[in-house]
DSSP file (Angstrom, degrees, kcal/mol; ACC not computed):
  #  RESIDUE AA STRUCTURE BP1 BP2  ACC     N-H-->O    O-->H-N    N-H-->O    O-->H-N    TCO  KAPPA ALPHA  PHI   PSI    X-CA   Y-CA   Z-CA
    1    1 A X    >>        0   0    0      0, 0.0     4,-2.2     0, 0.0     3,-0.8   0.000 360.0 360.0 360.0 -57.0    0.0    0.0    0.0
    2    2 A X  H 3>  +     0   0    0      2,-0.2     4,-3.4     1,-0.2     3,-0.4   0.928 360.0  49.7 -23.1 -76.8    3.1    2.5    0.9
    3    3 A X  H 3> S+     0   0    0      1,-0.3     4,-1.7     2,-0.2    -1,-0.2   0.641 111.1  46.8 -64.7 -38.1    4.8    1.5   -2.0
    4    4 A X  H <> S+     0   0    0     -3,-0.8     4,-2.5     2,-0.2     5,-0.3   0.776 116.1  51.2 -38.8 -49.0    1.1    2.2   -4.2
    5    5 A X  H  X>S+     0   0    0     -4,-2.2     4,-2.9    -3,-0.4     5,-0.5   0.958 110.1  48.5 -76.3 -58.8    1.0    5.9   -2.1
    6    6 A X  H  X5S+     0   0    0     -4,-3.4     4,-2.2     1,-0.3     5,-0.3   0.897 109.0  47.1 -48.5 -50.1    4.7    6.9   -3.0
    7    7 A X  H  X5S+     0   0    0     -4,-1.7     4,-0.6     1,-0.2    -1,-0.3   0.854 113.7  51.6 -76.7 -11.5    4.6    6.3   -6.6
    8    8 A X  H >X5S+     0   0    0     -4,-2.5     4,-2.6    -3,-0.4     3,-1.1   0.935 111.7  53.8 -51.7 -46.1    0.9    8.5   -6.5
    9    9 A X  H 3<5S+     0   0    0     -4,-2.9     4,-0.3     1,-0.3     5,-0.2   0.959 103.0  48.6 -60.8 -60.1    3.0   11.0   -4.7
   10   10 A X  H 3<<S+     0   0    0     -4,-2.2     4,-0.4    -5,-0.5    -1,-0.3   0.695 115.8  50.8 -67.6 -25.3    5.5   11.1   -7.3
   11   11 A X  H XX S+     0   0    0     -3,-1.1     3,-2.0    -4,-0.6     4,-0.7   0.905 108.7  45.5 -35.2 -83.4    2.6   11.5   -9.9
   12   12 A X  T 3< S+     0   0    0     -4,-2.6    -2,-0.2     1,-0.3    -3,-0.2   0.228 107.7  54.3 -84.6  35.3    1.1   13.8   -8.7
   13   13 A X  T 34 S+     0   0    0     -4,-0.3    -1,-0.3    -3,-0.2    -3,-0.2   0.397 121.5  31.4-101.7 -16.4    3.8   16.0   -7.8
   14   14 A X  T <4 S+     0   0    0     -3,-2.0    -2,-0.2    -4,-0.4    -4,-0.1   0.024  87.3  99.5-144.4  34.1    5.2   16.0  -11.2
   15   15 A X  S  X S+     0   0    0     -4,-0.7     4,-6.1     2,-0.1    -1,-0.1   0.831  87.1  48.5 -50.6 -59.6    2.0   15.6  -13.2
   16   16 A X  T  4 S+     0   0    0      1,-0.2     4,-0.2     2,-0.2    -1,-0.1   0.410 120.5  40.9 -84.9   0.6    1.7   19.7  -14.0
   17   17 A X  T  4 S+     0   0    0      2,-0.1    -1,-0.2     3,-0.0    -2,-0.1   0.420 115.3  47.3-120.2 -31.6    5.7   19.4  -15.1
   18   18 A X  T  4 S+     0   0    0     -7,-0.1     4,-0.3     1,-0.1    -2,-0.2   0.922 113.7  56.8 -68.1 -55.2    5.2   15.8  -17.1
   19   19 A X  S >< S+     0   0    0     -4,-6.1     3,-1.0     2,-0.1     2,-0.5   0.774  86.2  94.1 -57.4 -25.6    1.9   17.9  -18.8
   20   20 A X  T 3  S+     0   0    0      1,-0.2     3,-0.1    -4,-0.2    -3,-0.0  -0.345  85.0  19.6 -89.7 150.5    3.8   20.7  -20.2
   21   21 A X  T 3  S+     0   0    0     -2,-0.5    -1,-0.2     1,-0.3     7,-0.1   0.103  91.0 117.7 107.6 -41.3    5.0   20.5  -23.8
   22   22 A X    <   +     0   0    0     -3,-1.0     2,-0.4    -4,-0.3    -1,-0.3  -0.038  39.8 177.5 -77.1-171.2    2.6   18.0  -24.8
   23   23 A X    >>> -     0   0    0      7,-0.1     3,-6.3    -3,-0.1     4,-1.1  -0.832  40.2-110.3-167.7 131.1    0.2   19.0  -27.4
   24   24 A X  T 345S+     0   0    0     -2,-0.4    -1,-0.1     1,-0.3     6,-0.1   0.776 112.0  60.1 -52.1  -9.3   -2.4   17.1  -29.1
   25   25 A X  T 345S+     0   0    0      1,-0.2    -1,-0.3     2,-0.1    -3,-0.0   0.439 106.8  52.5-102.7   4.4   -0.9   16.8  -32.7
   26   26 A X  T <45S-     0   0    0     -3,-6.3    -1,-0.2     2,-0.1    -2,-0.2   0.333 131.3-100.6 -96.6   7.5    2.2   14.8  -30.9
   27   27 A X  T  <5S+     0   0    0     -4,-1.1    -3,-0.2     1,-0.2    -5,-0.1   0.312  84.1 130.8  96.3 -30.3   -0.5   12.6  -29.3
   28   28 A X      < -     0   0    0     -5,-0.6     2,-0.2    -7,-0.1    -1,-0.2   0.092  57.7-102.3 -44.5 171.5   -0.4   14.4  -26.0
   29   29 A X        -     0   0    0     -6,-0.1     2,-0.4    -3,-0.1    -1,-0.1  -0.647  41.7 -90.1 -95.4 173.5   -3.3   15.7  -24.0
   30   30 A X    >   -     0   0    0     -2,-0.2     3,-1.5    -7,-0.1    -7,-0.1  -0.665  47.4-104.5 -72.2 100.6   -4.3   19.1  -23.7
   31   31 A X  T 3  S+     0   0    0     -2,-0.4    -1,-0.1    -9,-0.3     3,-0.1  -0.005 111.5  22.0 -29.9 138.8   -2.7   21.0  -20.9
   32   32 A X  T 3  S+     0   0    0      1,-0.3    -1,-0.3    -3,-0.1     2,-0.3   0.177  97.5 109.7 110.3 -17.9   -5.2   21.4  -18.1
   33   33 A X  S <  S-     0   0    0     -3,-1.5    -1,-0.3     1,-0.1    -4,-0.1  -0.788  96.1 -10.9-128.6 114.4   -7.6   18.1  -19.3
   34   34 A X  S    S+     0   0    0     -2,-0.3     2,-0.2     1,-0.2    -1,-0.1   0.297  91.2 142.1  55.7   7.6   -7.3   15.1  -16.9
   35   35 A X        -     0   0    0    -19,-0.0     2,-0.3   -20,-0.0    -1,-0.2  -0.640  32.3-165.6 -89.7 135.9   -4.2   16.3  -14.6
   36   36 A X        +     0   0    0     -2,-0.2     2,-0.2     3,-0.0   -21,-0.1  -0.921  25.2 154.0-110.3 143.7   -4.5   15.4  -11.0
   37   37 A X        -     0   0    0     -2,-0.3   -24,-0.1   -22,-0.1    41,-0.1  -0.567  57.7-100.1-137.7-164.8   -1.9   17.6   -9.3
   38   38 A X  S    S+     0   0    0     -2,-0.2     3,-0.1   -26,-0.1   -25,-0.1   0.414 123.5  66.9 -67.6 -22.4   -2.3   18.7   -5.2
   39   39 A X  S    S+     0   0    0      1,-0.1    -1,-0.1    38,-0.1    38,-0.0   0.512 111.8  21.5 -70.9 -17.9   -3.4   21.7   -6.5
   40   40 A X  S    S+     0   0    0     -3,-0.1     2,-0.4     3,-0.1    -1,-0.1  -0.354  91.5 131.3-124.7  29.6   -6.9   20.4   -8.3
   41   41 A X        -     0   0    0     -3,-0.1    38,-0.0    -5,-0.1    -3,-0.0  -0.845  67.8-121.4 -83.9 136.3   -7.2   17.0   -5.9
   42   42 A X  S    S+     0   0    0     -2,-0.4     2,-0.4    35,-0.1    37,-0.1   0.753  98.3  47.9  -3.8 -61.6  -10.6   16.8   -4.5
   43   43 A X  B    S-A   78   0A   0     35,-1.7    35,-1.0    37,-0.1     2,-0.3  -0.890  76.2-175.0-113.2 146.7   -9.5   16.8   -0.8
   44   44 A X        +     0   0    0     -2,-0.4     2,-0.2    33,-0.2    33,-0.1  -0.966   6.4 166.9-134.5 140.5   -6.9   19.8    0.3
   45   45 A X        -     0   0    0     -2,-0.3    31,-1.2    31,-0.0    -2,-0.0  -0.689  27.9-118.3-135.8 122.2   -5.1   20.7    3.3
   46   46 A X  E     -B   75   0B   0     29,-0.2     2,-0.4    -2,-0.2    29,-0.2  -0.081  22.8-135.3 -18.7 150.1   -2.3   22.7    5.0
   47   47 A X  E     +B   74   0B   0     27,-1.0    27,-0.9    40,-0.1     2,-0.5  -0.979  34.9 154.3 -79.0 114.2    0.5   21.4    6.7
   48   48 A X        +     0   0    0     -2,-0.4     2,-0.4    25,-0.2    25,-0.2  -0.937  16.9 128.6-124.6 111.3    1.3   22.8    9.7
   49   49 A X        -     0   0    0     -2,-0.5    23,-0.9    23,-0.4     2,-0.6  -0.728  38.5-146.0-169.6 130.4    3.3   20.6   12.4
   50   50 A X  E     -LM  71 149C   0     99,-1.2    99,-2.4    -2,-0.4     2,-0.6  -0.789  17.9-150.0-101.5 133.6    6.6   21.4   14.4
   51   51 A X  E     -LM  70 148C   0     19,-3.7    19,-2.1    -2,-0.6     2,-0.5  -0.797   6.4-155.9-102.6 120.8    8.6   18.5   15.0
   52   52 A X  E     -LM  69 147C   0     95,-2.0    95,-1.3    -2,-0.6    17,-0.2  -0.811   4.5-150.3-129.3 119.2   10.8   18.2   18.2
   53   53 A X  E     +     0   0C   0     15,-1.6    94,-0.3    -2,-0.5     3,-0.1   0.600  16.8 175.5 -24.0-176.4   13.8   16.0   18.5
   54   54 A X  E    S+     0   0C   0      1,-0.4    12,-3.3    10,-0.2     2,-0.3  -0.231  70.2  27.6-157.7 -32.2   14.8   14.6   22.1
   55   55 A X  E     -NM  65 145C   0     90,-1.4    90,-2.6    10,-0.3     2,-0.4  -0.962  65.3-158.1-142.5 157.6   17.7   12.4   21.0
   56   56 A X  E     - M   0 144C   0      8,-3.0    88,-0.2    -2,-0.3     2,-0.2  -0.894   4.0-165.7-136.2 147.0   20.1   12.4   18.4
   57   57 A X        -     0   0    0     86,-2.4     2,-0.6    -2,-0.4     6,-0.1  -0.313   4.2-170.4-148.8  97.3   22.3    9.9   16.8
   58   58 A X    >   -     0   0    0      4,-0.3     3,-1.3    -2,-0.2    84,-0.2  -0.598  56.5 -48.3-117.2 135.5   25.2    9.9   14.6
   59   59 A X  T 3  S-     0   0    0     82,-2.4    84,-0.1    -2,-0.6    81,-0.1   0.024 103.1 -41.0  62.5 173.6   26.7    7.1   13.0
   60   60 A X  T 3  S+     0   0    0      2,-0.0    -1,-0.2     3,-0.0     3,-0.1   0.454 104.5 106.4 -62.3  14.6   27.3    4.1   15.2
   61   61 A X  S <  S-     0   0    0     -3,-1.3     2,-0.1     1,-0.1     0, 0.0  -0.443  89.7 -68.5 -87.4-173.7   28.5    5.8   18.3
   62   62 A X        -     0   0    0      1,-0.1    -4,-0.3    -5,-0.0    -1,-0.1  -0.181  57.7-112.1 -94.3 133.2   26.2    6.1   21.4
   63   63 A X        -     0   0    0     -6,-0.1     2,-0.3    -3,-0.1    -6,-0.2  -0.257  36.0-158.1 -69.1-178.2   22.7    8.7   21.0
   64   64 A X        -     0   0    0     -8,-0.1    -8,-3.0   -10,-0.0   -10,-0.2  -0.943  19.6 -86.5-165.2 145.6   22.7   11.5   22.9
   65   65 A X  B     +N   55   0C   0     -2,-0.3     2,-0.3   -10,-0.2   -10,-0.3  -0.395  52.2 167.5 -73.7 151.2   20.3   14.0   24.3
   66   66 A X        -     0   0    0    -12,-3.3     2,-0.5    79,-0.1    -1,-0.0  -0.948  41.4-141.9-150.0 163.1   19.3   17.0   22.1
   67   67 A X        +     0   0    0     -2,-0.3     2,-0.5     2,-0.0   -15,-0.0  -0.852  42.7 154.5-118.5  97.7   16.9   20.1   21.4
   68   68 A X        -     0   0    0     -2,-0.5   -15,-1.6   -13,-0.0     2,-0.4  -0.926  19.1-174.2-125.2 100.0   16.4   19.9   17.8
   69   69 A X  E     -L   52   0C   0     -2,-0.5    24,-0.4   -17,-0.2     2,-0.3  -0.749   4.6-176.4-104.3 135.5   13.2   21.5   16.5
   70   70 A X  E     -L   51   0C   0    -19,-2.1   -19,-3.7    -2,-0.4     2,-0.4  -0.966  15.4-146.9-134.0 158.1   11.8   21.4   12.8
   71   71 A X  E     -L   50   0C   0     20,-0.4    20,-1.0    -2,-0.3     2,-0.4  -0.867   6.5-160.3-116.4 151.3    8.6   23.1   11.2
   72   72 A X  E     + C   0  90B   0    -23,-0.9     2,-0.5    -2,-0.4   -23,-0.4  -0.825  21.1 167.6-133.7  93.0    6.8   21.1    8.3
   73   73 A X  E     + C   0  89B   0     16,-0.9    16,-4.6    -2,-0.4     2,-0.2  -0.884  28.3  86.0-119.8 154.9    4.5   23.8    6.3
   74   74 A X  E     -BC  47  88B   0    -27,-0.9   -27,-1.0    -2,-0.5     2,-0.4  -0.965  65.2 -73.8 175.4-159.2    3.0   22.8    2.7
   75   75 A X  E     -BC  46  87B   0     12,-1.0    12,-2.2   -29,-0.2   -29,-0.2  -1.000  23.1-163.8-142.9 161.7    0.4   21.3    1.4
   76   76 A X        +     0   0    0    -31,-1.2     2,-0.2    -2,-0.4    10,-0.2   0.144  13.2 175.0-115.2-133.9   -1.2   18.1    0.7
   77   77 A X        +     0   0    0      8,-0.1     8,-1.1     3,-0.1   -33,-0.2  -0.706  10.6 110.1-175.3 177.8   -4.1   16.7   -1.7
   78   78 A X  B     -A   43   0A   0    -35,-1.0   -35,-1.7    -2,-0.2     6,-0.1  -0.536  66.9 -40.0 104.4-146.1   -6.2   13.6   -3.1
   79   79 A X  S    S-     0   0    0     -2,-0.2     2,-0.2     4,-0.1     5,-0.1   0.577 113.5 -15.1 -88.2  -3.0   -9.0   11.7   -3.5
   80   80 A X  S >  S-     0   0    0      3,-0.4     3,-0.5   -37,-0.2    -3,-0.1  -0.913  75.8 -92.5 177.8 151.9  -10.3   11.9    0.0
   81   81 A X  T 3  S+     0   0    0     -2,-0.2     3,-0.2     1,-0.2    24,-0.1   0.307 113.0  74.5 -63.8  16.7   -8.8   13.0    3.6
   82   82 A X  T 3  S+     0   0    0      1,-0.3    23,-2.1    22,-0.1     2,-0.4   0.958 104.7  15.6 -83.6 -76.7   -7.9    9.7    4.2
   83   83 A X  E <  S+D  104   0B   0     -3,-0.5    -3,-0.4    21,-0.2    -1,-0.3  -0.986  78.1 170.6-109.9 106.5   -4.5    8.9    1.7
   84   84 A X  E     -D  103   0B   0     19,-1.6    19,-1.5    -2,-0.4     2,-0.3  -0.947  36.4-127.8-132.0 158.3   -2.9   12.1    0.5
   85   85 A X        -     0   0    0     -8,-1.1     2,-0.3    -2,-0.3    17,-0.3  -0.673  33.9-159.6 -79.1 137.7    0.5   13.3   -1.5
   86   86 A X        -     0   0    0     -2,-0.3    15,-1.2   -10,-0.2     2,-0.8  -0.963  15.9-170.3-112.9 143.7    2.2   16.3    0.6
   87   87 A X  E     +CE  75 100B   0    -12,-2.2   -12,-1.0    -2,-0.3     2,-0.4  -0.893  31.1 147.4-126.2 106.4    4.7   18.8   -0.6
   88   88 A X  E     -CE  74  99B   0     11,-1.2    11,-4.4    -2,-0.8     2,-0.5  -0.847  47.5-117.3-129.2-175.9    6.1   20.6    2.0
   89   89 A X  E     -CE  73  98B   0    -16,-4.6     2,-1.1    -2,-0.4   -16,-0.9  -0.839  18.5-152.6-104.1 145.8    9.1   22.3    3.3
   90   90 A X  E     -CE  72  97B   0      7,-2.0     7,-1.3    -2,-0.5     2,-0.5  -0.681  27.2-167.5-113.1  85.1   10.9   21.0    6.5
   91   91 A X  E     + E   0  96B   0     -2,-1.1   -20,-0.4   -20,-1.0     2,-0.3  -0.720  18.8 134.4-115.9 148.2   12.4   23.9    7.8
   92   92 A X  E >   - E   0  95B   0      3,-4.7     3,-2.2    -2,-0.5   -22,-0.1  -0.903  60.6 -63.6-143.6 147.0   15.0   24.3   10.5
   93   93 A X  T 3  S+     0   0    0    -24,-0.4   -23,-0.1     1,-0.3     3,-0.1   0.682 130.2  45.7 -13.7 -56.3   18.5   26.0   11.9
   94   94 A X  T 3  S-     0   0    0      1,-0.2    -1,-0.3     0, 0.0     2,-0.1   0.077 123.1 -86.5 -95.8  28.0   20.4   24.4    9.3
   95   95 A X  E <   -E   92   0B   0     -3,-2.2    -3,-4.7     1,-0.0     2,-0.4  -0.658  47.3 -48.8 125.6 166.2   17.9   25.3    6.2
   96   96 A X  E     -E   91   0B   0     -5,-0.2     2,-0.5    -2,-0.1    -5,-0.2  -0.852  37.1-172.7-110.5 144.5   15.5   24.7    4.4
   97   97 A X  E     -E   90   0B   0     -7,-1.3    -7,-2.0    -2,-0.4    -2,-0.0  -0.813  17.2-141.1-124.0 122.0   14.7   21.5    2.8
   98   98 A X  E     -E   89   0B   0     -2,-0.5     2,-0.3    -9,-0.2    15,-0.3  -0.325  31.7-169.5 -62.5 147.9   11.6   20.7    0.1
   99   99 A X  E     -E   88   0B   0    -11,-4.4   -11,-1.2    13,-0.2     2,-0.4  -0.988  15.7-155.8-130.5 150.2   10.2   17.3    0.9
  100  100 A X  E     +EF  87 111B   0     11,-1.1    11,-0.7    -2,-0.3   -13,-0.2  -0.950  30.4 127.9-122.5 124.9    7.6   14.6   -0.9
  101  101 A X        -     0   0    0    -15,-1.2     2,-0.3    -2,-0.4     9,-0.2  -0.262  51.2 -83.6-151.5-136.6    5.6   12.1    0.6
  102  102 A X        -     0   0    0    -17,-0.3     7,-1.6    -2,-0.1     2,-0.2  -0.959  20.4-167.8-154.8 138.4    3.2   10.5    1.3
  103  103 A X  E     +DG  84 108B   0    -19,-1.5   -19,-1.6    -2,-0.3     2,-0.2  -0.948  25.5 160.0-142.5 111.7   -0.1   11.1    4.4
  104  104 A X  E >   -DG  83 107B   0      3,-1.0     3,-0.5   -21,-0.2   -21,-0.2  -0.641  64.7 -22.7-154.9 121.6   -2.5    7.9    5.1
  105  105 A X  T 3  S-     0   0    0    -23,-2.1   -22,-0.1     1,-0.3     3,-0.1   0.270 127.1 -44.7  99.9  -5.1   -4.6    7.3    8.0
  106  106 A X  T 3  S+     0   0    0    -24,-0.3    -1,-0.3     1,-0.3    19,-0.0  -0.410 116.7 105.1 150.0 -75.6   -2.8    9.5   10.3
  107  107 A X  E <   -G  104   0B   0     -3,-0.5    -3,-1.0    -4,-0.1     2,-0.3   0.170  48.1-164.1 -30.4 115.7    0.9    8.2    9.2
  108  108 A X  E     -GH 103 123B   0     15,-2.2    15,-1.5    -5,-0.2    -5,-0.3  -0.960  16.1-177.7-117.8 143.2    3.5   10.3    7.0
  109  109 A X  E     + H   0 122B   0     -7,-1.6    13,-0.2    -2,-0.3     2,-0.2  -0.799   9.2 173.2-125.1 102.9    6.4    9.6    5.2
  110  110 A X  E     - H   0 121B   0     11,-2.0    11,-1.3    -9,-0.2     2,-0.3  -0.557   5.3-176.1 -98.1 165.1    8.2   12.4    3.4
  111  111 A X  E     +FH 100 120B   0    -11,-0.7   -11,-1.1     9,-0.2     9,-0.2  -0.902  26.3 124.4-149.1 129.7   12.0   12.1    1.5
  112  112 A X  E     + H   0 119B   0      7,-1.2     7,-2.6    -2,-0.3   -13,-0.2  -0.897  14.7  89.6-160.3-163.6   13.8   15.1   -0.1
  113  113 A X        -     0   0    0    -15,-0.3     5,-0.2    -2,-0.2     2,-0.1  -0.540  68.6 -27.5 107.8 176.5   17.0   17.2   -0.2
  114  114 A X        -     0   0    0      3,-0.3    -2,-0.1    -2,-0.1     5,-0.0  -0.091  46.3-109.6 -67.3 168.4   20.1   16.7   -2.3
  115  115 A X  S >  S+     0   0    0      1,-0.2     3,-0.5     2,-0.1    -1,-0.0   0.918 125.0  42.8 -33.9 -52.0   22.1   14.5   -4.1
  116  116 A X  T 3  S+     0   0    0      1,-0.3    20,-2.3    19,-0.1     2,-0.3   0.942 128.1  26.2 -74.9 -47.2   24.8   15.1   -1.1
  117  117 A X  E 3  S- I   0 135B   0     18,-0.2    -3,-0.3    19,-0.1    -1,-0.3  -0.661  71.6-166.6-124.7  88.1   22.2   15.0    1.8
  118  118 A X  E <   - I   0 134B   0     -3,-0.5    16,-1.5    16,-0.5     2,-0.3  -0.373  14.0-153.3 -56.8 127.6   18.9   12.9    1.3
  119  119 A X  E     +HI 112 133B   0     -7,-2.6    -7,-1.2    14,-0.2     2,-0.3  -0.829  16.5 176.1 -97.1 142.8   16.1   13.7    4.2
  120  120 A X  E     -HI 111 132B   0     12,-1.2    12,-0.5    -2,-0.3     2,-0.3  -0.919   3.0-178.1-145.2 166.3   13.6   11.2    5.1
  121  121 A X  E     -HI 110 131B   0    -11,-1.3   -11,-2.0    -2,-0.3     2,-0.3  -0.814   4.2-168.1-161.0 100.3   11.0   11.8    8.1
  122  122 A X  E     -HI 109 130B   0      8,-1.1     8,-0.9    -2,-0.3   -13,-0.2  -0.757   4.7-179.0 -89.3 144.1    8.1    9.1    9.6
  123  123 A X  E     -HI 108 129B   0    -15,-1.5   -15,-2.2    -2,-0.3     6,-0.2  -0.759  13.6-148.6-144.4 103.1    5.7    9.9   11.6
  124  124 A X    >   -     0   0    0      4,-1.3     3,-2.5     3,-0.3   -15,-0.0   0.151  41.5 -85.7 -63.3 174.5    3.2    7.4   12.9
  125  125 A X  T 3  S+     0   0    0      1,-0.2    -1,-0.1   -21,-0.1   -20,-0.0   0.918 125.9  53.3 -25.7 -65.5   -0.5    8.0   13.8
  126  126 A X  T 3  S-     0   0    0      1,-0.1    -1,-0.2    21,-0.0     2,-0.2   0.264 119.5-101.0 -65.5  11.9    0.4    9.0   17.3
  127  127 A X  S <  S+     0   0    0     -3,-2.5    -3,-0.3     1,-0.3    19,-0.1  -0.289  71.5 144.4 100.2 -55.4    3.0   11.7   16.5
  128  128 A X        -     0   0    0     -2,-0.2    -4,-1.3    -5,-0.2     2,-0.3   0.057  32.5-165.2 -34.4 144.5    6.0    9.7   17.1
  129  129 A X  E     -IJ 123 146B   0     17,-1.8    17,-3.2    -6,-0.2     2,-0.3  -0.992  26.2-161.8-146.7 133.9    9.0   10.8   14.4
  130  130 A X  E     -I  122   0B   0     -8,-0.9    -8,-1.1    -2,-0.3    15,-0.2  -0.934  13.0-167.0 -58.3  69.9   11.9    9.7   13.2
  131  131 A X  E     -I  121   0B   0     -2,-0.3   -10,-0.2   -10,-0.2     2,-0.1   0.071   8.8-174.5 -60.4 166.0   14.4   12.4   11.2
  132  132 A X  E     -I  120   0B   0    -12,-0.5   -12,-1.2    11,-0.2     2,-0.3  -0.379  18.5-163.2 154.9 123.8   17.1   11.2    9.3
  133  133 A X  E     -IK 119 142B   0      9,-1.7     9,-1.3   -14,-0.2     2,-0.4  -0.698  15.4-166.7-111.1 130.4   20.4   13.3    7.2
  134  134 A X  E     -IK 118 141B   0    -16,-1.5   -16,-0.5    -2,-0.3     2,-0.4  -0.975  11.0-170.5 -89.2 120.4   22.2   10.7    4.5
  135  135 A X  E     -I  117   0B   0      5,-2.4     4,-0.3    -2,-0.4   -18,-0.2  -0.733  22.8-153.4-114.1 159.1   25.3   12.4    3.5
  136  136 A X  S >  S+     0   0    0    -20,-2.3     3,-0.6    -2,-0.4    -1,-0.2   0.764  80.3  80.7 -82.4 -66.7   27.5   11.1    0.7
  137  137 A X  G >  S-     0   0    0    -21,-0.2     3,-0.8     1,-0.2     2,-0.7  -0.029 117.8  -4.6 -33.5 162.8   30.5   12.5    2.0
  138  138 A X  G 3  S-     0   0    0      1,-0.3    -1,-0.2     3,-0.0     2,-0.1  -0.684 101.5-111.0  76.4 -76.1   31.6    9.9    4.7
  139  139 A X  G <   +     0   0    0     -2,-0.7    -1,-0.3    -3,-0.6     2,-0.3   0.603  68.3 151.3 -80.1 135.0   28.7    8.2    4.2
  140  140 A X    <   -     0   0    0     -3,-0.8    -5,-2.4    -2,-0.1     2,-0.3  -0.673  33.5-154.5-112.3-178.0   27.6    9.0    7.2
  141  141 A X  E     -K  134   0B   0     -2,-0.3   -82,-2.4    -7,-0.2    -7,-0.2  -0.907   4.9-149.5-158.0 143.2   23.9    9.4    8.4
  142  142 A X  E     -K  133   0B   0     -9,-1.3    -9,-1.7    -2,-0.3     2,-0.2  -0.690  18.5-162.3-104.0 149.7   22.2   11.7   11.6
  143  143 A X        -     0   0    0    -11,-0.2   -86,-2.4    -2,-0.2     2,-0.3  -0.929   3.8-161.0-144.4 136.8   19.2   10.4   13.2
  144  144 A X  E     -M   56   0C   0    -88,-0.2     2,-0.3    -2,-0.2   -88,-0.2  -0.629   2.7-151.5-110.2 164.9   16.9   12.1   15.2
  145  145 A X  E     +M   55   0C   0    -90,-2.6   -90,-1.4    -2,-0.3   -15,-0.2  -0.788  41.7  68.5-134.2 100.1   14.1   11.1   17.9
  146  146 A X  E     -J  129   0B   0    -17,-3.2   -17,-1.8    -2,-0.3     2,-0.3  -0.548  59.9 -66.6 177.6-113.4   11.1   12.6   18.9
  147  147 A X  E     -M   52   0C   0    -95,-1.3   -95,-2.0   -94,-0.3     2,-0.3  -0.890  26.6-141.6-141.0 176.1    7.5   13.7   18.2
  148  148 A X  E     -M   51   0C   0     -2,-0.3     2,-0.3   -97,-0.2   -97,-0.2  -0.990  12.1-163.3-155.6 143.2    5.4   15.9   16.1
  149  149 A X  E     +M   50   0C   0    -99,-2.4   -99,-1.2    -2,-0.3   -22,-0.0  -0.815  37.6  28.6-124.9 158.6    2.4   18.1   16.3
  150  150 A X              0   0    0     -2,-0.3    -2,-0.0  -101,-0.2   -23,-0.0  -0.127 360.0 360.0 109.1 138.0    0.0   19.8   14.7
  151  151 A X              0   0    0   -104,-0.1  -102,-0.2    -2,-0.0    -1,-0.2   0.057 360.0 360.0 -40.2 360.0   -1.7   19.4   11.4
């Protein structure tokens, strides 16, 4: 079902960017004719939700306690408030980062960033969350622990 929601997500984020250029004498559709984006999905919402860390962990050494706060604003869309695509931003002390994912039943999973640092973020029903930095360099990877609130 996950696996179903991400590749909608990845549709319909890049639906309105897939749609431009065609043109019905190549065989395309008509811009604006049958594109589902987050912007024209049925069900819409904001993203509002501040995320706060408690523990941190890098690489295999030993976690550690932390105050790490992140804000998640965007928006989300699709066929009903149940399973929807989100585009937000995860922003934080060190930046901002665009993210896409994935909202059903409660549950989120967004992934975004660069080449150099990939972001990924879970958050179950109840708020609990899971942060996590992939770097190339090294490779190393940061993981945070702690909950999130808010719409």
């Amino acid at each position: 079902m996950m696996r179903q929601l991400t590749l909608l997500a990845l549709a319909l984020a890049a639906a309105p960017a897939f749609g431009q250029g065609f043109s019905p004498q190549r065989g395309g559709q008509q811009q604006g004719q049958g594109q589902l984006t987050i912007d024209t999905a049925p069900a819409q919402v904001l993203i509002d939700r501040t995320c706060t860390f408690s523990t941190e962990c890098y690489e295999a050494e030993s976690c550690t306690d932390t105050g790490f706060d992140i804000t998640l604003q965007g928006d989300a869309g699709g066929m009903d408030m149940q399973s929807m695509v989100l585009r937000t931003r995860l922003i934080s002390d060190a930046g901002t980062v665009e993210m896409l994912g994935v909202q059903d039943s409660g549950a989120m999973s967004l992934s975004g960033g660069t080449f150099e640092a990939r972001h990924l973020l879970t958050v179950n029903a109840e708020g609990a969350a899971r942060y996590s930095v992939h770097y190339i360099d090294g490779p190393m990877v940061v993981t945070y622990l702690g909950t999130c609130e808010g719409e």
